[in-house]
N, C-alpha and C positions, 0 to 999 in steps of 0.2 A: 504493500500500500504506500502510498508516497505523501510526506506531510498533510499536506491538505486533506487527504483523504483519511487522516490520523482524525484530525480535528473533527469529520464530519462523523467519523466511529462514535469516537464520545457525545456529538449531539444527537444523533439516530438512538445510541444506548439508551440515551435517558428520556427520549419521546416514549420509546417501546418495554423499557425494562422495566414490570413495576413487581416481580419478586413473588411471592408465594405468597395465596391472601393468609390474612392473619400475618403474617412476620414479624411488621413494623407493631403491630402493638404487641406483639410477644414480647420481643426482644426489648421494647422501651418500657415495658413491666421488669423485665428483669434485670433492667439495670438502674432501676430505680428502687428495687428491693436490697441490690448490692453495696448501698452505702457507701458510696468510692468512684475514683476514679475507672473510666471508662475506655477498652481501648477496643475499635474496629476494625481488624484487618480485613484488607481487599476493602475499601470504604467505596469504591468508584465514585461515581458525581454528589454523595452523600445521602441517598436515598432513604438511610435510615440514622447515619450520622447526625443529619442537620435536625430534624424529631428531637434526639434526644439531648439536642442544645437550646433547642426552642421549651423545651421541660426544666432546664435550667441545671443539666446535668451536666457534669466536667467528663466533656468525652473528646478522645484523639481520635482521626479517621489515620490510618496508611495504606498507602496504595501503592503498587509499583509504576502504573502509570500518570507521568505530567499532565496528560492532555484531560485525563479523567478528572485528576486533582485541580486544572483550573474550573472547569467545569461546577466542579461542588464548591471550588470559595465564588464562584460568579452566581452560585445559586443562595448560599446564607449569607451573601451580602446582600441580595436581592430581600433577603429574610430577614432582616437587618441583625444576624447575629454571627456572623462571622469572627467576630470577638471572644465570641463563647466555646468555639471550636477550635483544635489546632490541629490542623492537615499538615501530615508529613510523606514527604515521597520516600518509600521503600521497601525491601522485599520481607515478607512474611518467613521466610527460611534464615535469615541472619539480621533480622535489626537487633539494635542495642537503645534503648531507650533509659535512661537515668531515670527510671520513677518505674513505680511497681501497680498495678490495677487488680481491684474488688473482681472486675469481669470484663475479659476478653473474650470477642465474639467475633465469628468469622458466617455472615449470614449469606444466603441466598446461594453456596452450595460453592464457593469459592474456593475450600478446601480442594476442591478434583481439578484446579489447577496446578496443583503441585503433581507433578508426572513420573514420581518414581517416587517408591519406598524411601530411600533415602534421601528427599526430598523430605515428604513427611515426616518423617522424624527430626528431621534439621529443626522444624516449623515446632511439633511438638516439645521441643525441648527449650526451643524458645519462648515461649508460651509460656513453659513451668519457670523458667528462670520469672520474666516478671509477672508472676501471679502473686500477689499478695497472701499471707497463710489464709488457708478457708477458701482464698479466690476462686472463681470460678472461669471455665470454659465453655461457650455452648456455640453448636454448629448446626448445620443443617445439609443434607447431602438426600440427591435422590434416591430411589431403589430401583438397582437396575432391574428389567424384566426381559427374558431371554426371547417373549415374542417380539417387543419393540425391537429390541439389538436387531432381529430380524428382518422385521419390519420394513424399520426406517432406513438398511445400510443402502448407499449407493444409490436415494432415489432424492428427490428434491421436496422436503416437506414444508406444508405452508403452518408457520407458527402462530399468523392469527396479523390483524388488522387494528389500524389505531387511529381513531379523528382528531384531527386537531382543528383547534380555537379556527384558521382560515378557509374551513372547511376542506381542506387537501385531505390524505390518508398516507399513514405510511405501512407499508405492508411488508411484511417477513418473511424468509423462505429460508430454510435447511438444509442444505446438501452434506452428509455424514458417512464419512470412511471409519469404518473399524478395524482394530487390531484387537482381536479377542485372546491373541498372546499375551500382549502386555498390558490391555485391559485399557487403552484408547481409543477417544472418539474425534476426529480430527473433523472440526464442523467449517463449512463454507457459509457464513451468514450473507443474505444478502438482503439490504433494504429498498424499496423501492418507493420514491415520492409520486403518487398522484392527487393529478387537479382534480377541482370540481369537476370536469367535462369528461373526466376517463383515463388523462394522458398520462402518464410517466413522466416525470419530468425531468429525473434525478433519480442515477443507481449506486447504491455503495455497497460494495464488495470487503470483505475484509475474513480473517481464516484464523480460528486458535483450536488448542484443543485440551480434550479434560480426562482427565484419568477414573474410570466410571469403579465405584469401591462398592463390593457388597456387605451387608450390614456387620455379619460374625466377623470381616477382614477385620472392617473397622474396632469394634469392641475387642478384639485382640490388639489389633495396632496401639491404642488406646492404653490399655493396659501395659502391652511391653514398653512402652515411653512412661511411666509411672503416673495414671488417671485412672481414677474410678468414677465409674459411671453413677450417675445418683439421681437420675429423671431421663426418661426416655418414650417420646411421642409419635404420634404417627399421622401429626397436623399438627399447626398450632393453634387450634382452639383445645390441645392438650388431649386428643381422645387415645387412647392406647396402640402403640405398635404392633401390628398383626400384619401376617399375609397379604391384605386385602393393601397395606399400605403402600403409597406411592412416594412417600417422602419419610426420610427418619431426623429426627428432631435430637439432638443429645445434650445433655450438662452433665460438665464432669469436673470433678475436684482434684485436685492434685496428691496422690496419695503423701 
């Protein structure tokens, strides 16, 4: 993708990205039960960051991406509380931050960006180092299903349609390679802007990919990194983890 088209990633993200329902009030419930400072890794344009600044709560966003993190200080200054937050740019697998947090939370499934085991554990060790005693973690990751893998490989799937305020649309589409060796999904997103009248007007293209974990990996991985799991959901309106679930919800404390 070439600059400009960095820039337009982050503004399509955050027309289209609005996260798993219930999330933002999950997550700004429990960091308000946390007594403490707040840290969010993978914070993107502040989607849930900026909530819990506008609540009056001491919360960090980091992100690895610049374009993402202008993005969210142009939006809580817009909110007039860009004071109350501090956006830092950097990576979830080695920051160092001089100050320790009640609760660190990595929401909307940003964990399966880290693309190898040792990866993860980089992250999770990080994590432990600034967690405050008692502190907690909590994440949120989907549940892969071996029909979708199926499904969706190798075909162009439509992720759904968004209006905005000028009456245009921007509309989503998925193209997904997997590696069921090493448990990647290498997605082609592409966004498309139409007018009122039909037309397209504007395509952005851009390509990542995420490391899809199943639930027992996880609750092992978890463990061998030293966390104990202490609430565990299958939505966040908190209903219980079962079979039937699409998304696993976790908080865990640092043993």
């Amino acid at each position: 993708m070439s600059a400009n088209n960095m820039y337009r990633w982050a503004d399509y993200y955050d027309l289209t990205q609005r996260g798993v329902p219930g999330d933002v009030e999950f997550f700004l419930e429990l960091a308000k039960a946390a007594g403490g400072d707040i840290l969010e890794l993978a914070c993107g344009t502040g989607r849930i960051t900026i909530p819990m600044a506008e609540a009056g709560l001491s919360v960090t966003g980091l992100d690895l991406s610049g374009d993402m993190l202008q993005k969210a200080k142009q939006k809580a200054a817009e909110r007039g509380v860009l004071e109350q937050v501090h956006f830092l740019q950097g990576d979830m697998r080695k920051f160092a931050l001089d100050q320790q947090f009640s609760l660190i939370m990595i929401p909307y499934r940003s964990f399966l960006h880290l693309l190898h085991i040792q990866e993860q554990m980089k992250a999770l060790a990080c994590i432990r180092r600034h967690l405050t005693p008692g502190g907690k973690l909590a994440l949120n990751v989907f549940v892969p299903h071996i029909a979708h893998l199926y499904e969706e490989a190798e075909k162009m799937t439509f992720r759904g349609s968004y209006r905005l305020e000028s009456g245009e649309e921007i509309a989503m589409w998925d193209y997904t390679r997997y590696d069921h060796f090493q448990q990647l999904a290498e997605i082609t997103r592409t966004y498309e802007r139409i007018s009122p009248e039909g037309v397209v007007t504007e395509k952005v293209v851009g390509r990542f990919t995420l490391r899809y974990i199943f639930p027992a990996e996880l609750h092992h991985l978890l463990r061998l990194n030293g966390f104990k799991i202490v609430e565990r959901y299958g939505s966040f309106d908190r209903k219980p983890f079962d079979a039937k679930s699409t998304e696993l919800i976790i908080i865990a404390e640092a043993l």
